[in-house]
MARRO-883190 format. One record per residue: x, y, z of N, C-alpha, C, CB in turn; residue in three letters; residue number from 1. Coordinates in pm, whole numbers, always signed. Glycine has a CB too. Layout:
# residues N
> n.u_n.v_n.w_ca.u_ca.v_ca.w_c.u_c.v_c.w_cb.u_cb.v_cb.w_resn_resi
> X_Y_Z_X_Y_Z_X_Y_Z_X_Y_Z_ALA_NUM .
...
# end
This chain:
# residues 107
> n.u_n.v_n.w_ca.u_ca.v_ca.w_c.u_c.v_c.w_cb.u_cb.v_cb.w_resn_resi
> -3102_+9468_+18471_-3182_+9587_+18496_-3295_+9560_+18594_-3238_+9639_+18367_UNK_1 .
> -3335_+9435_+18594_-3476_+9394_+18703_-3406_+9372_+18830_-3579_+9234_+18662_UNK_2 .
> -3271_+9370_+18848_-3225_+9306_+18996_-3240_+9401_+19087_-3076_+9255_+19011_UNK_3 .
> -3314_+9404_+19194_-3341_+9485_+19328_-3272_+9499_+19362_-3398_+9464_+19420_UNK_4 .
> -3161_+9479_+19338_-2977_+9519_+19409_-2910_+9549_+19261_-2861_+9338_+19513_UNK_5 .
> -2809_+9717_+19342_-2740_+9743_+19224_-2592_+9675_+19220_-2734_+9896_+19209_UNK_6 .
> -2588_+9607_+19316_-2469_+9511_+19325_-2375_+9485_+19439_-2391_+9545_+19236_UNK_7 .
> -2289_+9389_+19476_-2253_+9312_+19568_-2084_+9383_+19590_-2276_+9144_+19519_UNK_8 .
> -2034_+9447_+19655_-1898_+9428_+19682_-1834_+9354_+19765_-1859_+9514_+19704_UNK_9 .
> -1720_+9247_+19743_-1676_+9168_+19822_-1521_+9225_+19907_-1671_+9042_+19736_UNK_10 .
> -1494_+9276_+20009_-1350_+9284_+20054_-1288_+9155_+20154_-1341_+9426_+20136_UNK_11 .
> -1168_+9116_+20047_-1113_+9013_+20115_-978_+9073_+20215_-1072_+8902_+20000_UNK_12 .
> -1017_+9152_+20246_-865_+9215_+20325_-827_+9084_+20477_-916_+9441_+20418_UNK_13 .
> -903_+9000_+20527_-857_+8944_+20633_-888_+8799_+20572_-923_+8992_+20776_UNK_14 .
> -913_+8696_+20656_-936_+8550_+20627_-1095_+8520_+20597_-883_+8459_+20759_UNK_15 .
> -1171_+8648_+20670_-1312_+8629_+20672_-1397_+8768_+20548_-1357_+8646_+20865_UNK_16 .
> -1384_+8715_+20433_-1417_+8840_+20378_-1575_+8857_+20424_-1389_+8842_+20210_UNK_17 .
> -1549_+8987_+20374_-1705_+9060_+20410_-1778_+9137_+20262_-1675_+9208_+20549_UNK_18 .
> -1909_+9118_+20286_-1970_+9180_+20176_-2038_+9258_+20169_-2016_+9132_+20120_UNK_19 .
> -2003_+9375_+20095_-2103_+9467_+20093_-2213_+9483_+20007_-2055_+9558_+20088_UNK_20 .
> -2357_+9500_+20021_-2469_+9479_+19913_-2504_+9660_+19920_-2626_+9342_+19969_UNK_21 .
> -2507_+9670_+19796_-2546_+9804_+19733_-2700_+9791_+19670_-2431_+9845_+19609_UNK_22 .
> -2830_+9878_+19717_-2976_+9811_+19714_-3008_+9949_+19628_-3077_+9769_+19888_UNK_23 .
> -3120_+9923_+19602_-3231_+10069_+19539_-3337_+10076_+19630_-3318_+10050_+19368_UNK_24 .
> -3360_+10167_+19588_-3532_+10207_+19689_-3466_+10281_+19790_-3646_+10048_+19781_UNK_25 .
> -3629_+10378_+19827_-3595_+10496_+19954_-3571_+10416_+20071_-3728_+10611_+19995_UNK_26 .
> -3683_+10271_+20042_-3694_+10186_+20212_-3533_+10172_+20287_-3764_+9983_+20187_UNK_27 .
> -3448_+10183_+20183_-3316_+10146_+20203_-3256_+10247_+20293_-3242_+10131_+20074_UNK_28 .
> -3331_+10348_+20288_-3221_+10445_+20323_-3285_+10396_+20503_-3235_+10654_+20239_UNK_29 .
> -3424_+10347_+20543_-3473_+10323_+20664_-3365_+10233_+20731_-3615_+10263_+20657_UNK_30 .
> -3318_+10171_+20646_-3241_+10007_+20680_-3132_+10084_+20707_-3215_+9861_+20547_UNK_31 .
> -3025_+10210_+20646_-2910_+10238_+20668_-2945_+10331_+20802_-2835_+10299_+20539_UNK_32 .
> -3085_+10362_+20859_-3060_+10434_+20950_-3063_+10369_+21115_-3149_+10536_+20922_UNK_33 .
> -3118_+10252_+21087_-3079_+10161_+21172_-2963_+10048_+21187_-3167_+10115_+21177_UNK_34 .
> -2848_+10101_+21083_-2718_+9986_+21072_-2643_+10000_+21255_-2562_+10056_+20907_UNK_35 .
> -2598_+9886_+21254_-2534_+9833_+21378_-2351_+9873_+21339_-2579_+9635_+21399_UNK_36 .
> -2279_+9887_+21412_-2146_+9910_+21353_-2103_+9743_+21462_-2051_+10112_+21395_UNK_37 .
> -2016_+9713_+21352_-1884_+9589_+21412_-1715_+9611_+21400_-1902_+9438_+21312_UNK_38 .
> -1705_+9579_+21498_-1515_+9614_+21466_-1473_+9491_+21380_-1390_+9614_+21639_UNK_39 .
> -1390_+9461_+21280_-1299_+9369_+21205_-1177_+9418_+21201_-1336_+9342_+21073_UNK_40 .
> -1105_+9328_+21228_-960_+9372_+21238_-906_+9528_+21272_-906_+9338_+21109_UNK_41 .
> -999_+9579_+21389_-948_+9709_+21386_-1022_+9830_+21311_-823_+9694_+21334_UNK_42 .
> -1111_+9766_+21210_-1227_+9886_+21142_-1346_+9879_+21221_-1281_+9858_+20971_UNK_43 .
> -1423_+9961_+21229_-1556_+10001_+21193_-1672_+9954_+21074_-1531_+10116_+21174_UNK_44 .
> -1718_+9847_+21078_-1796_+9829_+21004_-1946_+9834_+20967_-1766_+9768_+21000_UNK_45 .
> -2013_+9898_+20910_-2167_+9901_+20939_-2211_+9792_+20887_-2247_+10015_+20884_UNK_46 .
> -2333_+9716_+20968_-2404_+9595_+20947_-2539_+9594_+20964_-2360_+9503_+21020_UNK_47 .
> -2632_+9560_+20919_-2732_+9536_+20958_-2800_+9456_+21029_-2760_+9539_+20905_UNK_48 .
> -2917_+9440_+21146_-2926_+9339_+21217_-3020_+9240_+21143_-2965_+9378_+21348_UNK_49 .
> -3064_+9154_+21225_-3094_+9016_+21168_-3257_+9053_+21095_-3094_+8877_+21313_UNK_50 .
> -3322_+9103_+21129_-3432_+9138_+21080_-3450_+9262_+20931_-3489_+9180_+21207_UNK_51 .
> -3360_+9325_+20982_-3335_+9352_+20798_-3255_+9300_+20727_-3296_+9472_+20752_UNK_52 .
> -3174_+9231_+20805_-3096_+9111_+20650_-3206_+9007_+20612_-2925_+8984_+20708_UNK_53 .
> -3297_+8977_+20669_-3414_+8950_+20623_-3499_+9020_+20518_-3471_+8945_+20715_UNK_54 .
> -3539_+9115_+20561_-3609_+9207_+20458_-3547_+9208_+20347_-3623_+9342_+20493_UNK_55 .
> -3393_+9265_+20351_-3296_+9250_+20233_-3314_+9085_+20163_-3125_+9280_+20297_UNK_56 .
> -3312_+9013_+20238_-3317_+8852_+20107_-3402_+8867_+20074_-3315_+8688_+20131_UNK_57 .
> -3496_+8889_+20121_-3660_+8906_+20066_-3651_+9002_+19978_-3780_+8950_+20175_UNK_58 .
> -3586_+9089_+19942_-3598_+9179_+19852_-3518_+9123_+19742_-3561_+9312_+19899_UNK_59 .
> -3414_+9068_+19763_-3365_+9026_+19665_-3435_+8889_+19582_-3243_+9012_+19711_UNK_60 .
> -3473_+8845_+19684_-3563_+8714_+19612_-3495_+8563_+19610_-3590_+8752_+19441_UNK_61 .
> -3364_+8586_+19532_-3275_+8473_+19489_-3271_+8288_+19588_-3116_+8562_+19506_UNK_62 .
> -3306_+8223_+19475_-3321_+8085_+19547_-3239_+8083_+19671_-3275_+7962_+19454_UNK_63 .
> -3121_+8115_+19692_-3040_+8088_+19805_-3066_+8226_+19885_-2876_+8054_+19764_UNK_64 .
> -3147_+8330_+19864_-3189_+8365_+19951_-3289_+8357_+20034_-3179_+8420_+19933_UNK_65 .
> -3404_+8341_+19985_-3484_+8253_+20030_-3456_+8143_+20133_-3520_+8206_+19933_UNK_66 .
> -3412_+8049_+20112_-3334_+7969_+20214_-3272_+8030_+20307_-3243_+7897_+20164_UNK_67 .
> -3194_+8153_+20306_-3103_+8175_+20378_-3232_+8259_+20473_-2958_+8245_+20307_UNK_68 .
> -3322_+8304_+20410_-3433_+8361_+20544_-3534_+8252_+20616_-3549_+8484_+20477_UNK_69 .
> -3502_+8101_+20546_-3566_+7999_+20622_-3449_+7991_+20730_-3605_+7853_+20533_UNK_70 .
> -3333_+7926_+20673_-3281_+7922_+20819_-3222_+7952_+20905_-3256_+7881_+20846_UNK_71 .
> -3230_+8133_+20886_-3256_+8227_+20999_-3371_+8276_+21098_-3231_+8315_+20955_UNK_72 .
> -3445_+8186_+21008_-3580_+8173_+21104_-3617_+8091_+21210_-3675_+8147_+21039_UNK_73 .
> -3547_+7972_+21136_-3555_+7839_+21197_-3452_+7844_+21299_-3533_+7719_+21096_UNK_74 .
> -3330_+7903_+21336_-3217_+7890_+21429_-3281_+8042_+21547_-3026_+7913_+21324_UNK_75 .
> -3364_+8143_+21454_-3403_+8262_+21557_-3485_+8239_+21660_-3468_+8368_+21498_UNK_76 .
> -3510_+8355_+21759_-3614_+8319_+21805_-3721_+8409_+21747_-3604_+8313_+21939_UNK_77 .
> -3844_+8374_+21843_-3979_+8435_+21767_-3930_+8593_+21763_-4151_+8410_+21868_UNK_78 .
> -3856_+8697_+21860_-3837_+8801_+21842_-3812_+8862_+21679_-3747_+8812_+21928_UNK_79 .
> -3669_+8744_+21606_-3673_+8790_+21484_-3797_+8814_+21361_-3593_+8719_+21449_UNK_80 .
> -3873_+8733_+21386_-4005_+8749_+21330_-4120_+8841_+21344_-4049_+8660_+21350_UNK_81 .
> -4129_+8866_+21509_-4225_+9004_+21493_-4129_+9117_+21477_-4329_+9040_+21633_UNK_82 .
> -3979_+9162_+21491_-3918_+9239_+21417_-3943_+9245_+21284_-3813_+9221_+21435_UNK_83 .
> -3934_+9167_+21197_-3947_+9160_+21049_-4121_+9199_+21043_-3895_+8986_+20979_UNK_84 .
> -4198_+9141_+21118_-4313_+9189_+21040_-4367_+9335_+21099_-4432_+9073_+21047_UNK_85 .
> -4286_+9363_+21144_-4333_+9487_+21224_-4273_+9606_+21130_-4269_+9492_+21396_UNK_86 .
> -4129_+9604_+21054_-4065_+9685_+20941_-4138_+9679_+20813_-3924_+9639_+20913_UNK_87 .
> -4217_+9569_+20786_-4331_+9475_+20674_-4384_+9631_+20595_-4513_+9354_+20784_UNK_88 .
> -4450_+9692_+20672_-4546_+9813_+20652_-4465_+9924_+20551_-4586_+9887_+20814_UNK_89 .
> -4295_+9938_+20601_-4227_+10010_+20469_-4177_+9949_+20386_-4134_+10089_+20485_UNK_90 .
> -4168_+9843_+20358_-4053_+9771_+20271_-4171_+9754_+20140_-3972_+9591_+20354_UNK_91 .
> -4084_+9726_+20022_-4209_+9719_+19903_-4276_+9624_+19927_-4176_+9701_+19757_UNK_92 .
> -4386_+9634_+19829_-4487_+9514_+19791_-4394_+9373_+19757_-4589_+9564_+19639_UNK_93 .
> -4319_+9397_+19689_-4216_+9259_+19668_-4182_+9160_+19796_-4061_+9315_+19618_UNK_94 .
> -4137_+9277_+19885_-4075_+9210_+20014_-4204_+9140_+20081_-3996_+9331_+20128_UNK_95 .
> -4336_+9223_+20102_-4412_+9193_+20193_-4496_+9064_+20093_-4495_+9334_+20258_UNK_96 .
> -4461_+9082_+19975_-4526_+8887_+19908_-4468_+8825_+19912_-4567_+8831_+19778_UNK_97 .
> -4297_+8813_+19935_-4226_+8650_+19935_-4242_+8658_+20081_-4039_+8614_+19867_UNK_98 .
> -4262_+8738_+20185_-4271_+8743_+20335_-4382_+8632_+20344_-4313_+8904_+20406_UNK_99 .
> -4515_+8720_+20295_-4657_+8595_+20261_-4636_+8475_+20217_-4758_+8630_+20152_UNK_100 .
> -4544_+8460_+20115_-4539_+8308_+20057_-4475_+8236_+20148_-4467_+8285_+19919_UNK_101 .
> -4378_+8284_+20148_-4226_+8204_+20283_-4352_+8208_+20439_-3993_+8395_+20330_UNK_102 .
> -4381_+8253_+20441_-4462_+8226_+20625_-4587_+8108_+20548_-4578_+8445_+20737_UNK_103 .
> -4679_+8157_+20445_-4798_+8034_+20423_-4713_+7919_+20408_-4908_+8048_+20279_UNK_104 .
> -4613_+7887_+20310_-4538_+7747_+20312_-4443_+7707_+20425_-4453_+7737_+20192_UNK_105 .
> -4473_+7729_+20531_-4379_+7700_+20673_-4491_+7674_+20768_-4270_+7842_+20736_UNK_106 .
> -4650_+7702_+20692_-4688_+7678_+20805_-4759_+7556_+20811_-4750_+7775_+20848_UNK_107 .
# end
């Protein structure tokens, strides 16, 4: 009931499955209005870019997410970062304190 995500769908239809994350909150609906579309095998897929799959780990919190927004940070350039803190202002209070913690311990 506390998880910031109402849950994960996985489709394995090719060699590279893909996942879909199902979230709560209105901020979400900001994130679906900026999704990117990708072709896979011939579909249409909506994705999000690198700066709200950020926001999203951060929302989710989870040890391996966390990590996974260190080292998308660490391989990005500085662009991904003032993107992320520039979306900072709608995303909850949750997102914008592991944002604070994860930037004070990196620096």
């Amino acid at each position: 009931a506390d998880d910031p995500l109402l849950g994960l769908v996985r489709f394995d239809f090719t060699d590279t499955p893909v996942d879909i994350i199902v979230g709560r909150g209105t901020w979400i609906g900001q994130i679906l209005a900026r999704r990117l579309s990708i072709t896979v095998t011939g579909r249409a897929l909506p994705v999000v870019d690198g700066a709200d799959l950020v926001l999203l780990k951060l929302f989710a919190r989870g040890p391996q997410d966390l990590l996974d927004v260190r080292l998308l940070l660490q391989a990005a350039s500085a662009t991904l970062r003032r993107e992320v803190e520039e979306r900072l202002p709608q995303a909850p209070a949750s997102v914008r304190e592991a944002w604070q913690e994860l930037t004070a311990s990196a620096s």
